[in-house]
Legacy VTK file of the C-alpha trace (Angstrom):
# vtk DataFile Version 3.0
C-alpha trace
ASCII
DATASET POLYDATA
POINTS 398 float
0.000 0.000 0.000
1.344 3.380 -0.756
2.133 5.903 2.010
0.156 9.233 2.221
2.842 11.202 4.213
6.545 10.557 3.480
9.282 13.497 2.251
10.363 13.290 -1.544
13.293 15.317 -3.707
13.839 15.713 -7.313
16.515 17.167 -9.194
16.948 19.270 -12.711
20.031 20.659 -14.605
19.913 23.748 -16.983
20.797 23.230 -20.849
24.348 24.335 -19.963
24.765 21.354 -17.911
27.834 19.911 -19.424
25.462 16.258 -19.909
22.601 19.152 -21.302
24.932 20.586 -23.987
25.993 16.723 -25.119
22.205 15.932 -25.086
21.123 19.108 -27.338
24.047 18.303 -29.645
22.524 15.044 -30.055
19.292 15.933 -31.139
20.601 18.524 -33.284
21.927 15.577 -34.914
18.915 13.876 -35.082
16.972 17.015 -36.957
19.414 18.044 -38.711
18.562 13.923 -40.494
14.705 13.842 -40.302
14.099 17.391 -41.516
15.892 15.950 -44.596
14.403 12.445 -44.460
11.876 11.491 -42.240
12.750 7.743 -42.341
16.372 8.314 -41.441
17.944 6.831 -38.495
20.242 8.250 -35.761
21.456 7.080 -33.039
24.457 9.318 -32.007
26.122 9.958 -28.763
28.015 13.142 -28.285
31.520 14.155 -25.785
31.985 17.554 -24.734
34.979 18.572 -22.833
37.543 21.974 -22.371
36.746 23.161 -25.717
36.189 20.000 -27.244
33.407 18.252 -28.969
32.975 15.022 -30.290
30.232 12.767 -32.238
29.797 9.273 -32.717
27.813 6.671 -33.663
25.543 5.280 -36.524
23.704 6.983 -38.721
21.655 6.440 -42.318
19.457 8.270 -44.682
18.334 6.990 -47.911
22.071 6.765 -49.978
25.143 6.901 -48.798
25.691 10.404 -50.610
22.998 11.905 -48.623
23.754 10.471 -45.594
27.440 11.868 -46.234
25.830 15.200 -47.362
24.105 15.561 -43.796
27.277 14.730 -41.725
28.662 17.301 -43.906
25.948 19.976 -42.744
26.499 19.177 -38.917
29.199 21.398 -37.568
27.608 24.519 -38.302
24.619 23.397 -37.281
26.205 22.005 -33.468
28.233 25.408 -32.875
24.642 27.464 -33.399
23.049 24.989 -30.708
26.359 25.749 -28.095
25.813 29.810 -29.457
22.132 29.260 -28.487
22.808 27.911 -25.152
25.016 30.651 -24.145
28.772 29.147 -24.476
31.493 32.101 -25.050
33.811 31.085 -22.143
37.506 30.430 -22.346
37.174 26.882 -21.685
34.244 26.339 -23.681
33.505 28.545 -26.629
30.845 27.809 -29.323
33.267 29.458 -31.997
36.811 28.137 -30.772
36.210 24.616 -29.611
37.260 21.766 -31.546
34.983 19.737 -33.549
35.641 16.066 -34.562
32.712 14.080 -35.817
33.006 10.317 -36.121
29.272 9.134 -37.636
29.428 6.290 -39.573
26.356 4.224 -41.282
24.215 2.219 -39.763
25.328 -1.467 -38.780
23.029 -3.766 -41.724
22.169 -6.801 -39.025
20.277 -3.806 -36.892
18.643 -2.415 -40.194
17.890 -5.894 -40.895
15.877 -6.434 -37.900
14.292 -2.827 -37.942
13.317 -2.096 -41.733
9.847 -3.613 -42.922
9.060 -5.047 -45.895
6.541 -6.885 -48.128
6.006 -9.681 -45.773
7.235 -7.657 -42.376
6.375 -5.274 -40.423
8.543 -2.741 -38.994
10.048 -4.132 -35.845
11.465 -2.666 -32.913
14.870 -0.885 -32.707
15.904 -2.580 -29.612
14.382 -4.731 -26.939
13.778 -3.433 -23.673
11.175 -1.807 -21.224
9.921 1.521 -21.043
7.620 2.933 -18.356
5.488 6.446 -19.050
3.899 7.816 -15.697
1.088 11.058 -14.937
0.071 12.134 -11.430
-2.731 15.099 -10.717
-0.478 17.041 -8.026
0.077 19.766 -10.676
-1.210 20.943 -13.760
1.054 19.631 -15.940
0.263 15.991 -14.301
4.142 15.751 -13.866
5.298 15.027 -9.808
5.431 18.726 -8.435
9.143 17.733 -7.138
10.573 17.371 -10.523
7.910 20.007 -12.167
9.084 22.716 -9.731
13.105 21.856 -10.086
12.841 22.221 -13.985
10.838 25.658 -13.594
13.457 27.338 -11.421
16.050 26.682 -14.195
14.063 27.680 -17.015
12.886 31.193 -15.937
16.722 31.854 -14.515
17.350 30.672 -17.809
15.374 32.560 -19.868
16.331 35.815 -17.380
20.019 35.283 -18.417
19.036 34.960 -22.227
16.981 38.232 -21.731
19.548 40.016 -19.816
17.766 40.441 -16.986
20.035 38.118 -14.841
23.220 38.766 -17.031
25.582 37.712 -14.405
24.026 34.064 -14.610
26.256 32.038 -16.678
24.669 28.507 -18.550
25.969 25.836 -16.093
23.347 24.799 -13.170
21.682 22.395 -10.753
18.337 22.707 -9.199
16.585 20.381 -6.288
13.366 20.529 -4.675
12.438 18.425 -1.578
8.584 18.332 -0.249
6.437 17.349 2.192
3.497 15.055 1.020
0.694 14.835 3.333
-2.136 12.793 1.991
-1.014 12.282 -1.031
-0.237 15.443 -1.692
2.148 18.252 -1.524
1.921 20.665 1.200
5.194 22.160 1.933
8.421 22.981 0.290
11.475 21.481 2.822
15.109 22.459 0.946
15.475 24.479 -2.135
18.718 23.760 -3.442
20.261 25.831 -6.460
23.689 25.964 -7.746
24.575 28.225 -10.443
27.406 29.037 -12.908
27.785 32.839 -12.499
30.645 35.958 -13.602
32.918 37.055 -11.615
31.382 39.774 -10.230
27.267 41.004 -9.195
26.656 44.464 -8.680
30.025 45.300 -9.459
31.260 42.796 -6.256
32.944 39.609 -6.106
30.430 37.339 -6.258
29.806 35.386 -3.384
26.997 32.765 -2.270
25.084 35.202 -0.519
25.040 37.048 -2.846
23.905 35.045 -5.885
21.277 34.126 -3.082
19.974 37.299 -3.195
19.914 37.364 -7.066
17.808 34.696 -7.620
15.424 34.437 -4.760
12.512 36.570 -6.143
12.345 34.473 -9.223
12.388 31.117 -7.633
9.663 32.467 -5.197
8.099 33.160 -8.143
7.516 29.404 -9.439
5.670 28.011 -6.496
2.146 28.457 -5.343
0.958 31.037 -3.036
1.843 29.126 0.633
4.277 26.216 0.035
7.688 28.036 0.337
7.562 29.093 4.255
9.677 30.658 6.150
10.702 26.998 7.921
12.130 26.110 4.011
15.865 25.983 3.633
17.691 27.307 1.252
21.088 25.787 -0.308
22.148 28.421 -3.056
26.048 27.914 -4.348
26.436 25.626 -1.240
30.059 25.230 -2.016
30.998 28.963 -2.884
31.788 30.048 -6.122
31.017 28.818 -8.937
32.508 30.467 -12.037
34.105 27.769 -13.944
31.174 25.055 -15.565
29.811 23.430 -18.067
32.115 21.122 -20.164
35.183 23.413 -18.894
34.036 22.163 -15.371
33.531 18.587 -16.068
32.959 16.780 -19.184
29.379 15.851 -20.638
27.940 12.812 -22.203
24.586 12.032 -23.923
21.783 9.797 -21.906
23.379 11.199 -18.407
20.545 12.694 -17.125
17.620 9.964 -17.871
15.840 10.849 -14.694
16.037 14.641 -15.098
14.561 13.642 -18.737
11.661 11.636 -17.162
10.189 11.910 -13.643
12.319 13.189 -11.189
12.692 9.421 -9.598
8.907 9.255 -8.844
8.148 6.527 -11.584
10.450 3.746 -12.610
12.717 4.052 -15.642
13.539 1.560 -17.943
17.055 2.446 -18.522
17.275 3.855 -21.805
18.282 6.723 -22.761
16.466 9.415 -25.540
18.769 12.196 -26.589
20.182 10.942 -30.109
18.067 8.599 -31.071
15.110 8.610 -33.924
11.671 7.495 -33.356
12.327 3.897 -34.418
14.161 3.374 -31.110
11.917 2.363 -28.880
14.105 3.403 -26.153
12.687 6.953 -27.036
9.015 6.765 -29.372
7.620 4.209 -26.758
8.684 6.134 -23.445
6.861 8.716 -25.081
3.883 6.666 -26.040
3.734 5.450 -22.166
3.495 9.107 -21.343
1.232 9.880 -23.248
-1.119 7.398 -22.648
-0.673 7.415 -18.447
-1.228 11.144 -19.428
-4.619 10.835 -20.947
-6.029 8.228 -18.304
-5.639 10.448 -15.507
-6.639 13.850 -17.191
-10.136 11.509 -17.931
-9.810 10.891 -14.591
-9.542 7.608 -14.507
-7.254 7.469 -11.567
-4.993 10.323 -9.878
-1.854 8.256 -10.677
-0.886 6.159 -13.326
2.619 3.972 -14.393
2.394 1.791 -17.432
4.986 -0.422 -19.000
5.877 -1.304 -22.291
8.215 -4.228 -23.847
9.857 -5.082 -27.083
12.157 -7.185 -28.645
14.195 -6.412 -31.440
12.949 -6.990 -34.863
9.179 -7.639 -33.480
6.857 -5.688 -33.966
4.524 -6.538 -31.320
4.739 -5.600 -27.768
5.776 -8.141 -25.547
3.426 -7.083 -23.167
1.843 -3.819 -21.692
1.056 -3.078 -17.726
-1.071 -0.211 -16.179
-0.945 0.237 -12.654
-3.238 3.114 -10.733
-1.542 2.915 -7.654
-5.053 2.114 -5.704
-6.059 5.680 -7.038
-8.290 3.667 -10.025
-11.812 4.068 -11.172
-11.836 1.405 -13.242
-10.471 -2.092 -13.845
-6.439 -1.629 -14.529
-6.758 -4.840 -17.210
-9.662 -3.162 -19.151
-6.901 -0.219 -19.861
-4.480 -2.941 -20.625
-6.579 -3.991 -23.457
-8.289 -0.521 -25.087
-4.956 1.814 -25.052
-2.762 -0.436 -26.787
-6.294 -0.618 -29.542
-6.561 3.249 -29.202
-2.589 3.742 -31.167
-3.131 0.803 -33.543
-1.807 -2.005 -31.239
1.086 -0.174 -30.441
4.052 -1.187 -32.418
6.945 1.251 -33.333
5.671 2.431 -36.744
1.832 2.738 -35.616
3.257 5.395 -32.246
5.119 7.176 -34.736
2.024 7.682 -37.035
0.258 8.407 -34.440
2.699 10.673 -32.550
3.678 12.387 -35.541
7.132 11.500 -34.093
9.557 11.681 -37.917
9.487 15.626 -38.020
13.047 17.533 -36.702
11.000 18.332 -33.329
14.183 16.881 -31.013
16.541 19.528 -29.911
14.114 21.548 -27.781
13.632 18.183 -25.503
17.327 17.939 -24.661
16.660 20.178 -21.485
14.054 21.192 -18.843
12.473 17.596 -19.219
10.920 15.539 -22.295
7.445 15.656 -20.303
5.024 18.284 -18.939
5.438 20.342 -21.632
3.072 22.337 -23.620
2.767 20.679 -27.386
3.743 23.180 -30.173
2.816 24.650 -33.424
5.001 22.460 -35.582
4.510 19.090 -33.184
6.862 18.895 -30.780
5.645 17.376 -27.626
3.353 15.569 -29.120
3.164 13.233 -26.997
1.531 15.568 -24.241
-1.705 16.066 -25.959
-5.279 14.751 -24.374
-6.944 13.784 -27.063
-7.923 10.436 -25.501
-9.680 11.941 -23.008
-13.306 11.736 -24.831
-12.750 8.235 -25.915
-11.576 7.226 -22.374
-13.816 9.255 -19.893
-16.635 6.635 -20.627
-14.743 3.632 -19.177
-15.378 4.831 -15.751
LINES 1 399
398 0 1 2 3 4 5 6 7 8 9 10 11 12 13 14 15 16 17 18 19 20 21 22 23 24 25 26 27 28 29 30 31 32 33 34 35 36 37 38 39 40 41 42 43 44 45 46 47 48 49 50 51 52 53 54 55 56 57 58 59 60 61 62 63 64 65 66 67 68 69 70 71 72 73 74 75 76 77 78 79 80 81 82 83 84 85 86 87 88 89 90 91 92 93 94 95 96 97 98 99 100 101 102 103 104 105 106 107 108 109 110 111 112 113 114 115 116 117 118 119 120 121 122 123 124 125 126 127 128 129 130 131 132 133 134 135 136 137 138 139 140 141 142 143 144 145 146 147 148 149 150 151 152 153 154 155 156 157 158 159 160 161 162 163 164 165 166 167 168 169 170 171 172 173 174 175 176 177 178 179 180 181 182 183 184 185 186 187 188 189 190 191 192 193 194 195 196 197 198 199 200 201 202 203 204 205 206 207 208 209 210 211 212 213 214 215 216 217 218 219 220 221 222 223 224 225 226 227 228 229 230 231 232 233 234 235 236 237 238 239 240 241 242 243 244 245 246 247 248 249 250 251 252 253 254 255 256 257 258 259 260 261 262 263 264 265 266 267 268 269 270 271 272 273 274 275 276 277 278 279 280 281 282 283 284 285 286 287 288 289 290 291 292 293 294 295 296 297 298 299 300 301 302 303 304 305 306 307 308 309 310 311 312 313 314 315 316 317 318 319 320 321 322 323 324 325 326 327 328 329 330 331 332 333 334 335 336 337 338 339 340 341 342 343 344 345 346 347 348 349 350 351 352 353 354 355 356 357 358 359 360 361 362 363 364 365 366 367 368 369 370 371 372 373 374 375 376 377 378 379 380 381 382 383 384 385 386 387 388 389 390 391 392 393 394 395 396 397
């Protein structure tokens, strides 16, 4: 049986995070290949370091000429993403670091497996599981832990970009711990925020204090009216200064940050990573498909909480099998859902989500930070995957 009251933290990193710059680099790579063909597959992994940055892995379009063409685009492409961010440092400059790419085609046994044909469909990338979760305890249905750590760095963020909080540099941490008292959240414990910043603030050396003082009024500024008190704690630059970050400060890979990416620790995970990877991964279109459907039961209301797993194995088409739980929070039978959501995204199998998700557009990149879920979907279908339009066909099941 679940516990009403307990104490639960999340964590977020800002798109400067050195693991946030490899991730966006990633899925620049992966646009960059479906907004020329939509059937191309990436999967690439990226290395940033003291002015360094590396790509690897396999990649294909429809000839080898294009598929040579498109590597041939990417560098230009990757040093706008690291401009974007905000990366002008010494140690780490969009302009001056050094690029080496190291894509190479796609492996034919995987293709093999993957591709359909006459007789076959499409099968899945990899095997694996992949979990998708939704909760009521904010409006986003994300868990207000991880909702709350991703909203402090994306208004400093967009603050720096404005030049509002100009002595912010990219490179930072958030963490949010609350207290849960039936169920839900009623007070905010420890703020914790560590953040890349210049030199000097207000003409000062900067000091924890006083980056403190910078930032409070915006972070107050996330929660609701009430749950910061004056009992909460506040960790801001808890080790001093904190003017050398991002891949100066410590090196970045893709797939670092899978919890950041998903649920703050508040769902399982199953392992896989989705920066770098095109919708025929499973690792990636199905996490999103588990989302999306979790999503859609509890905005019917259908429950207050809801996990559901996915599996696959590579090559098949088919999922293995598919699991709802509703975490006692349920208003109706959890094997009823098992059997209409799969039937509501034709059965479920890697080409029918993307069809369905709209998932083979260049719509990657602006995942790579602040969280692939609880986002608002866009004008030219990113976050797809967030929509409710199950909601009508659902809220009768009850």
């Amino acid at each position: 049986m679940s516990r009403a009251s307990y104490i639960f933290t999340s964590e977020s990193v800002s798109e400067g995070h050195p693991d946030k710059v490899a991730d966006r680099i990633s899925d620049v790579v992966v646009d960059a290949f479906l907004g020329e063909e939509p059937e191309a597959r990436v999967a690439c992994e990226t290395l940033v370091t003291t002015n360094r940055i590396v790509l690897a892995g396999e990649v294909r379009a429809s000839t080898k000429e294009k598929t040579k063409a498109i590597i041939a685009g990417l560098e230009p492409k990757v040093r706008a993403a690291i401009k974007d961010i905000g990366y002008e440092q010494k140690g780490f400059h969009w302009e001056k670091a050094k690029f080496a790419c190291h894509l190479h085609g796609q492996s034919a046994h995987i293709a093999q497996g993957v591709d359909s044909s006459a007789t076959k469909d499409e099968g899945a990338g990899d095997q694996g599981i992949m979990f998708g979760y939704a909760t009521n305890e904010t409006p986003q249905l994300m868990p207000a832990t991880l909702q709350y750590s991703h909203d402090i760095l994306h208004r400093l963020a967009q603050l720096r970009h404005s030049g509002e909080l100009s002595e912010l540099e990219p490179d930072a941490k958030s963490q949010v711990t609350l207290l849960y008292e039936n169920g839900k959240p009623t007070q905010v414990l420890q703020i914790v925020v560590s953040h890349q910043h210049k030199k000097r603030i207000d003409g000062k050396i900067a000091t924890s204090k006083r980056v403190l003082d910078l930032i409070k009024p915006h972070v107050l500024s996330i929660f609701p009216e009430g749950l910061v008190t004056r009992k909460t704690k506040w960790h801001v630059n808890p080790t001093g200064r904190f003017e050398i970050g991002g891949p100066d400060g410590d090196a970045g890979l893709t797939g670092r940050k899978i919890i950041v990416d998903t649920y703050g620790g508040a769902s399982p995970h199953g392992g896989g990573a989705f920066s770098g990877k095109d919708p025929t991964k499973v690792d990636r279109s199905a996490a999103y498909l588990c989302r999306y459907l979790a999503k859609n039961v509890v905005a019917a209301g259908l429950a207050d909480k809801c996990t559901i797993q996915i599996s696959y194995a590579i090559g098949v088409a088919q999922p293995l099998s598919f699991y709802v739980d509703l975490h006692d929070t349920g208003r109706v039978d959890p094997a009823l859902l098992e059997k209409v959501l799969p039937e509501l995204v034709g059965g479920a199998t890697p080409r029918a989500i993307r069809e369905h998700l709209q998932l083979n557009r260049p719509i990657y990149a602006r995942t790579a930070a602040y969280g692939h879920f609880g986002r608002a979907p866009d004008n030219e279908g990113g976050f797809s995957w967030e929509r409710t339009d199950l909601v009508k066909d659902l809220s009768g099941l009850a």
